[in-house]
Every structure is written in C-alpha cells, then in structure tokens.
C-alpha positions in Angstrom: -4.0 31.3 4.4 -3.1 29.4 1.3 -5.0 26.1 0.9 -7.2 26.8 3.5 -10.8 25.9 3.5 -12.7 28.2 6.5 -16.1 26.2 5.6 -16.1 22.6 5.8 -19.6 22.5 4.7 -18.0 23.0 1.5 -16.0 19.7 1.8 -17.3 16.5 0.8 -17.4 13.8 2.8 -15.4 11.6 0.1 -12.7 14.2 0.5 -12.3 13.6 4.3 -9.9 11.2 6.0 -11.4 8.0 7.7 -9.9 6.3 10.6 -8.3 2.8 9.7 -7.7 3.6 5.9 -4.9 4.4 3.8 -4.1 6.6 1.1 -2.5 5.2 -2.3 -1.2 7.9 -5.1 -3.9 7.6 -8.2 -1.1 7.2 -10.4 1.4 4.1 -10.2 5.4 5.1 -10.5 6.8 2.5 -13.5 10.2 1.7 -13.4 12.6 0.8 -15.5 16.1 0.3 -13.2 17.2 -3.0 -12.4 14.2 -4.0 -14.3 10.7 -3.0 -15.5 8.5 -3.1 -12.0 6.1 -0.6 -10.4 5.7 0.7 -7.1 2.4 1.2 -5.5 3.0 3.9 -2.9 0.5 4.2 0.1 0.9 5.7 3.6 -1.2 5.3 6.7 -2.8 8.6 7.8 -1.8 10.0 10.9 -4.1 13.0 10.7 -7.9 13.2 9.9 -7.7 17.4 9.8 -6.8 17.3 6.2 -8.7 16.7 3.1 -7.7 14.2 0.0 -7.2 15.7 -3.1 -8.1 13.8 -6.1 -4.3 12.1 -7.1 -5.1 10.3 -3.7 -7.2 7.5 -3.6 -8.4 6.2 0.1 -9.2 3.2 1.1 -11.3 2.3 4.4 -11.1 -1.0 5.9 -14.4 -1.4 7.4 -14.4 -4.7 8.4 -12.8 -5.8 11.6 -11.1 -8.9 9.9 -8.2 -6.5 8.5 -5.9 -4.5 9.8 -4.8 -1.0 7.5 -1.4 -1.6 8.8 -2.1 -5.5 7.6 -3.2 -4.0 4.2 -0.8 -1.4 3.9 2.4 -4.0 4.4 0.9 -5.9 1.8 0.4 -3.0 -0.7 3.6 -2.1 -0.2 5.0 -5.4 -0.6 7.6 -6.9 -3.9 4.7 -9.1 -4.6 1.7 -7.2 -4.8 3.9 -4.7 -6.7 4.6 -7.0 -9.6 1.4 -9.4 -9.3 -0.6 -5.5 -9.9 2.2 -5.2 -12.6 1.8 -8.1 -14.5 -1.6 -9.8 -13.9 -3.9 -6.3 -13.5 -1.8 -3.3 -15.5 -0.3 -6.2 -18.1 3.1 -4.0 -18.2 1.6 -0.9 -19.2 4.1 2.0 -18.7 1.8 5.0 -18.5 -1.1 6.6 -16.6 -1.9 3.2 -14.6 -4.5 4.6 -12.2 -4.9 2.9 -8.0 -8.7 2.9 -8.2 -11.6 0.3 -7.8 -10.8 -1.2 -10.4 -7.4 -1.9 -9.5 -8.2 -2.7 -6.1 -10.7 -5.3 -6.4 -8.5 -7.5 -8.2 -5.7 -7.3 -6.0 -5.8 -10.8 -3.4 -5.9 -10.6 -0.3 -5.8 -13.5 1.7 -8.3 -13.7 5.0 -6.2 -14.4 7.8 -6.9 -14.3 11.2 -5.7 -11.1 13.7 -3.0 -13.3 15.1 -1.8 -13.8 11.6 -1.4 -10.0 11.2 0.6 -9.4 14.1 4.1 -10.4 12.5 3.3 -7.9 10.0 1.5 -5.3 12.1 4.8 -5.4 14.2 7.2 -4.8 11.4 4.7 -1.7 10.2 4.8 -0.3 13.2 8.7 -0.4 13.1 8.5 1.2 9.5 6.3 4.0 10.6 8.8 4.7 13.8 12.0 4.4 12.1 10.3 6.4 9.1 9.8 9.4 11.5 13.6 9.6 13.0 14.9 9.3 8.7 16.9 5.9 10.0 16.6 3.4 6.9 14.1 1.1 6.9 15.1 -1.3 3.8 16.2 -4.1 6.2 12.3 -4.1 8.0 10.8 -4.0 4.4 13.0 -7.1 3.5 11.2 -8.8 6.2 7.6 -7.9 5.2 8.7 -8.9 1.9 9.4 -12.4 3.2 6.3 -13.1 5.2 4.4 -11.6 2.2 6.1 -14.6 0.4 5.3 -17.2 3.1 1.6 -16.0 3.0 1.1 -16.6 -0.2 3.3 -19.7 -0.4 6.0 -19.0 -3.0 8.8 -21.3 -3.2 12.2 -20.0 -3.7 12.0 -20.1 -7.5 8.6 -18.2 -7.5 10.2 -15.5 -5.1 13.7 -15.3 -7.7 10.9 -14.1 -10.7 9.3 -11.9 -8.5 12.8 -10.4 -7.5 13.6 -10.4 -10.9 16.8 -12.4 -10.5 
C-alpha cells in the first residue's frame, strides 16, 4: 500500500503524534490581499496512527497549565498572526519557517484553566462546525476578540492589527 510503513520500529519517535499537541505547517503562507499579513496554519490532531512528515512541526503541551485547544485558538488568532509577522519574521516574504525558534518568541500569557474555557468553547465549535463544511468565520471573529481582550488592546491597537 502506498505510504505505508509495515515496521514501526523504523519510525522515530519525533515522527509520532503526541496526545495534547498540535501540528503547525513548517512553512508560513505570506499574503499580500487586503494587505501584507501571514497566516500560521495549525490543526489539532484527531488521530495518533499517523506519522509527521517533516513540513509539519508539532508541538506538545506538557504542562497541565495549557490547554492545545487554548494554544491552538491563539495561534490561529489576527494577533499572533501579525505580532509573528512583524516583531519575529520582520516582514519577510519567503521561506519563514514555524520552528523553535519561532515558537519561543511567540507570548503567551499564563492564565488560569477557567480563563481558557471561553476559548476552549469556541474551539470546540470550530472543530465541530469544521467537520459538517458550515462556515466558521463568525466563531473565529470571536476568538479574535477575546485574543484582544487577553492581551489588552484598545480599539486603536486592534484597527492596526486589522489593518484598517
């Protein structure tokens, strides 16, 4: 069978799936329509019976302070997009790799599991509504704006991230 592997000795450990990660494509989609921006595309894994090949880059919360789905909104989110855009890839245009590097600079405020929930809810919407092909723009809105109320943008901050 194409693609299969029939001995997983052969597979590395790195190249597995761990439970409560999520997977980011290595290379960042720049944009140039309605303005220059990127977009950092991850996905939470529903299956750990595949491997990751190496344009995917995982990462495993391992601490029981974050939630992936708490990560994931916020990866996913206007701000983080341009914030990674601006202040870690300073508008480059080309082969802007998701890795360690990238990562560790990205901010991430510590907030409690309570805090999370909003967000968590809203994921867990996504994800749903994802699965049936209904549109989920309106839910990613709303991330958007609890994104900005967790970081404490005012209403001109959140017009330059928007790019109005």
């Amino acid at each position: 069978m194409k693609g299969y592997i029939d001995n997983v000795n052969l597979i590395s450990e790195k190249a597995k799936i761990n439970v409560n990660s999520i997977l980011v494509q290595n290379i960042i989609a720049h944009i140039t329509k309605p303005h220059d921006h990127i977009k950092i595309i991850a996905c939470i894994p529903s299956r750990q019976d595949v491997v990751i090949v190496d344009t995917i880059n995982q990462i495993t919360i391992t601490s029981n302070d974050f939630s992936n789905k708490f990560i994931w909104s916020l990866l996913n989110s206007k701000l983080l997009n341009w914030y990674s855009y601006l202040f870690i890839f300073a508008k480059a245009i080309r082969t802007m790799h998701f890795d360690n590097t990238v990562t560790e600079r990205i901010p991430i405020p510590k907030i409690s599991s309570k805090q999370q929930q909003p967000f968590i809810t809203l994921v867990d919407k996504i994800l749903a509504d994802k699965k049936t092909g209904n549109d989920t723009s309106a839910l990613e809105r709303e991330i958007d704006v609890l994104v900005y109320g967790l970081y404490g943008l005012s209403e001109e901050e959140i017009a330059i991230v928007e790019g109005k």
